[in-house]
N, C-alpha and C positions, 0 to 999 in steps of 0.2 A: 680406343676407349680408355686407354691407363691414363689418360690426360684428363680422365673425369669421374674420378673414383666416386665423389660424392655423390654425383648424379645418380648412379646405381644404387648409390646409400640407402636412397630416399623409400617409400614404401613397398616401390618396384619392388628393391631388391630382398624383402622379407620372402620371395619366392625362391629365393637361392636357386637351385640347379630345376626348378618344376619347369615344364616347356609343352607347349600345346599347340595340335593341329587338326583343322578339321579333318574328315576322310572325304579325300576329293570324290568318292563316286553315293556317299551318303545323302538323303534329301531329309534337313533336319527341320519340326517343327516345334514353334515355340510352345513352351511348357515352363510350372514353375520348377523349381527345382530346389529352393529353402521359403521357410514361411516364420519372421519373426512375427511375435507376435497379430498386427492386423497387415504387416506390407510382406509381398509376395516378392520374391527375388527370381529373378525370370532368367531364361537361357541365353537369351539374347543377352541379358546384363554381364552375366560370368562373361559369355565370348567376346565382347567390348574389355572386358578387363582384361582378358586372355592375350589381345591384339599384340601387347608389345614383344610379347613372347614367340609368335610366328617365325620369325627369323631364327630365332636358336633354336629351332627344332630344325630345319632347314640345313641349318651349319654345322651341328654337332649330333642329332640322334640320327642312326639308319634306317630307313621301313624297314619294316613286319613289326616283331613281338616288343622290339626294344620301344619303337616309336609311342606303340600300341601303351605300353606299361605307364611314358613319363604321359601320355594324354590324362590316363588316369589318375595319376599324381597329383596333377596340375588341377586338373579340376576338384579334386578333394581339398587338396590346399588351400587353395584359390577360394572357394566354396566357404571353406571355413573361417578365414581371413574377413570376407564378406558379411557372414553371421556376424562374426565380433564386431565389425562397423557401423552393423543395425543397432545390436545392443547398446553400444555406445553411444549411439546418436539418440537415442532414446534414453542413456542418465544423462546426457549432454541437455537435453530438454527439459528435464527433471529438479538439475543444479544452476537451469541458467547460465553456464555455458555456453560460448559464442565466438566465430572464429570471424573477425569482418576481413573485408574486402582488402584493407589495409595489412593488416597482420600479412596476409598471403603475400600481397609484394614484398614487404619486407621481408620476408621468408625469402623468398627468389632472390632479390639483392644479394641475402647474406649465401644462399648458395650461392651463386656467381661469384661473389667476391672469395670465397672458399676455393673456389677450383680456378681462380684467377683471370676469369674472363666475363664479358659483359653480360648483360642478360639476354638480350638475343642472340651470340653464339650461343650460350648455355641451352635456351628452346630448341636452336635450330639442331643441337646435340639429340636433344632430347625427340623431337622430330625421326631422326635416323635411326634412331631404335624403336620407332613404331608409337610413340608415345605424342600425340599432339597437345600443343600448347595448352588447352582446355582441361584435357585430361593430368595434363601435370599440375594446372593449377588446384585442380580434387586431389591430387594426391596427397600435396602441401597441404591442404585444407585439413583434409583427415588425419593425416601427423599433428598438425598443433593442434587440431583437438581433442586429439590421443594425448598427448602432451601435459595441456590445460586440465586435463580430467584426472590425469596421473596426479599432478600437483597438489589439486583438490582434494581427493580422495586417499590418496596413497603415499605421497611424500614424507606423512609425518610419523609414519610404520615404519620408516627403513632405517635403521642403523646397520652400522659398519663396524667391527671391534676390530682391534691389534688381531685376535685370536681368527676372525676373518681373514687377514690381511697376510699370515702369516701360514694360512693354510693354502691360502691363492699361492701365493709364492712358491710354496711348497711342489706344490702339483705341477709348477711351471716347469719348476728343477727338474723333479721327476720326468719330465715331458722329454726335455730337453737331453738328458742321462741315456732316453732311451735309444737315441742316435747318438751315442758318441761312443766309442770305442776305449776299453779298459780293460785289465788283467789282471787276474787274484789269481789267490796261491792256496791250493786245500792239505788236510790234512783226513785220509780218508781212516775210516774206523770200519774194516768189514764185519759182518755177521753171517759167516757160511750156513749154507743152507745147511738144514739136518741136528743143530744145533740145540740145545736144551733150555728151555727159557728163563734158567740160572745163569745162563752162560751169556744169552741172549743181554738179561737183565744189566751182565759184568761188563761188557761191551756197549752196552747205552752209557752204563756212569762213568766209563774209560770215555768216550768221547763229549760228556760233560766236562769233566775235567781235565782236559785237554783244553775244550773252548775255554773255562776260567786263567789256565796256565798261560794260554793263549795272548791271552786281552792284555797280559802285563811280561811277558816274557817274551823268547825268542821263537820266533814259530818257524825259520828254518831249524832250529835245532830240533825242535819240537816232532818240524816230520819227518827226521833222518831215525828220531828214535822211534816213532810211535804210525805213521802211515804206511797205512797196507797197498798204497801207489804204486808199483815198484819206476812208470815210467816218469814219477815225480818229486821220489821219497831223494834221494841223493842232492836235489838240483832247490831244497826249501818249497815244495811242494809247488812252483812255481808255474801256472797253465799260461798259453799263448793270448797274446790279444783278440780280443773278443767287442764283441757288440751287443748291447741286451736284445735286438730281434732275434740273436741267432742263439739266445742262451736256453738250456732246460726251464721250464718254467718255476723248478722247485728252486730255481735260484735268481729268475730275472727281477722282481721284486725285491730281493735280499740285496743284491748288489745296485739297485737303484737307488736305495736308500741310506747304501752302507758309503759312509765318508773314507778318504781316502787315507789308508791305515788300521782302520778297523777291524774289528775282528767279527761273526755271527757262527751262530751253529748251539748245537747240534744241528745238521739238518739234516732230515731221511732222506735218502737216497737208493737207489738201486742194489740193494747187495749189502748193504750197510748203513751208515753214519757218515756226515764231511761236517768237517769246522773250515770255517771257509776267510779269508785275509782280506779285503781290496786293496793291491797293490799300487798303481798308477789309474789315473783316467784321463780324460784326452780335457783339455782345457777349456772350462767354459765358456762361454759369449755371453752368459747374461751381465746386467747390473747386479750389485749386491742389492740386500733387502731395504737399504735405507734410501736408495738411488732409484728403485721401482716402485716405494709406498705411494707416492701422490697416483699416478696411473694404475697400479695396482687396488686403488682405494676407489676410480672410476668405474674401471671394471666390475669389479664388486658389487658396486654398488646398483650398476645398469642390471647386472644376474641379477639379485634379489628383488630390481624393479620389474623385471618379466617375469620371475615366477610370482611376485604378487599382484602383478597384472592379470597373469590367467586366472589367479586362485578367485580374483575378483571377479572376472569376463565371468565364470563357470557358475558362481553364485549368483550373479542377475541372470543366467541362462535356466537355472532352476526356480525361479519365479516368476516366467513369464514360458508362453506356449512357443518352444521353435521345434523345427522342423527340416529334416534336410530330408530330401527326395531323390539325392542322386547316389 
């Protein structure tokens, strides 16, 4: 299947990991199970949409509880996913919206030529995961006019700022920070217990200023004078390479953030005060920020079209009668 990334793209794969099976010794009978407004969404409809999912329940969940759980999943997901294609097809009627016959092939062409093969391999792909020719063709359908409808309604809502673009980035770094391995150097400030909260107090502004000496001075000298480390204070307060999953929490944040040389702190700690250094970190793979704006501006932009996609789905769901039964 890696030879056809996009095929899964397509609205299939808004089910991400959901998987569904029936219970081979159950005898099921039809029922509705959501009620847009005047059309009924029946059992039999979900399990038709379910179909292509059989196999990876098969291949990757175990009977009992586990199997039991993702059925449920599946059908809530699913279920839901379906409500939102009523509604939609219902402002689709609304706005005169329309997806012909044509659109759809050329949809298909442009998959195929996407994943570099014709359009009957691409089917007959599509086929082996349980999805027939038919049913891919609705899939397609319901995407462009998911699409069409976005355009209409929602495209001219969405800006993107520098200050977006710039927080994306951000977050990726941080992502990234958080598997990679680095090592700082503290500088600890205790406060023994039993202590008087004069003392207490003398001890907090010692290790404020300590952090400001810090930011602009030498911070091995700093902790040969001033760090109650004993297994640190000698060696410039210097701790072992580390990884932020394996770091105390009061500090994995601080060092994901912290550039490399910097200084933070006070931070509370255990027993004390640490003004804390980033020493080395393990060398990035990303692009810089000017190298990842245009992709970084896609992305962006797709997020704020799904959340104001649902914000939309949610408000025609509040003015008209639905119903879910399952």
């Amino acid at each position: 299947m890696s030879r056809y990334p996009r095929l899964l793209a397509l609205g299939v794969a808004v089910l991400g990991a959901f998987v569904w099976a029936q219970p081979a010794s159950a005898t099921v009978v039809e029922r509705i199970v959501a009620v847009v407004g005047e059309r009924a969404i029946l059992l039999s409809d979900l399990r038709e949409r379910a179909q292509p999912f059989l196999a990876q329940i098969h291949q990757q969940v175990p009977q009992g509880a586990q199997r039991n759980a993702a059925i449920s999943q599946l059908y809530k997901g699913l279920l839901q996913k379906m409500v939102d294609e009523e509604i939609e097809q219902k402002a689709a009627i609304q706005a005169k919206v329309v997806v012909t016959p044509r659109e759809v092939e050329e949809a298909l062409a442009r998959v195929a030529a996407q994943n570099g093969v014709g359009v009957e391999k691409l089917l007959a792909e599509a086929r082996r995961t349980g999805l027939d020719e038919s049913a891919y063709r609705d899939e397609l359908r319901r995407q462009l006019l998911q699409t069409k409808l976005i355009n209409v309604r929602l495209q001219g809502r969405i800006r993107v700022t520098d200050d977006d673009l710039m927080k994306a980035y951000r977050a990726i770094v941080i992502e990234e920070r958080e598997k990679l391995s680095y090592r700082a150097a503290w500088i600890v400030v205790a406060t023994p217990a039993g202590i008087s909260a004069s003392e207490a107090r003398s001890r907090r502004a010692l290790a404020e200023r300590i952090a400001r000496d810090a930011e602009r001075g030498d911070f091995a000298a700093l902790a040969a004078v001033h760090s109650d480390d004993p297994s640190t204070k000698s060696s410039g307060g210097v701790l072992p390479y580390s990884q932020l999953l394996e770091t105390p929490p009061v500090f994995r944040r601080v060092f994901a953030g912290l550039e490399v040389g910097h200084v933070a702190g006070p931070l509370q700690v255990p027993g004390g005060y640490a003004v804390v250094k980033l020493v080395d970190r393990e060398e990035s793979q990303l692009p810089d920020y000017e190298e990842a704006k245009n992709e970084l501006a896609q992305r962006v932009y797709l997020d704020k079209m799904t959340q104001a996609r649902r914000t939309w789905l949610d408000g025609l769901r509040r003015q008209q009668h639905v119903e879910v039964r399952l």
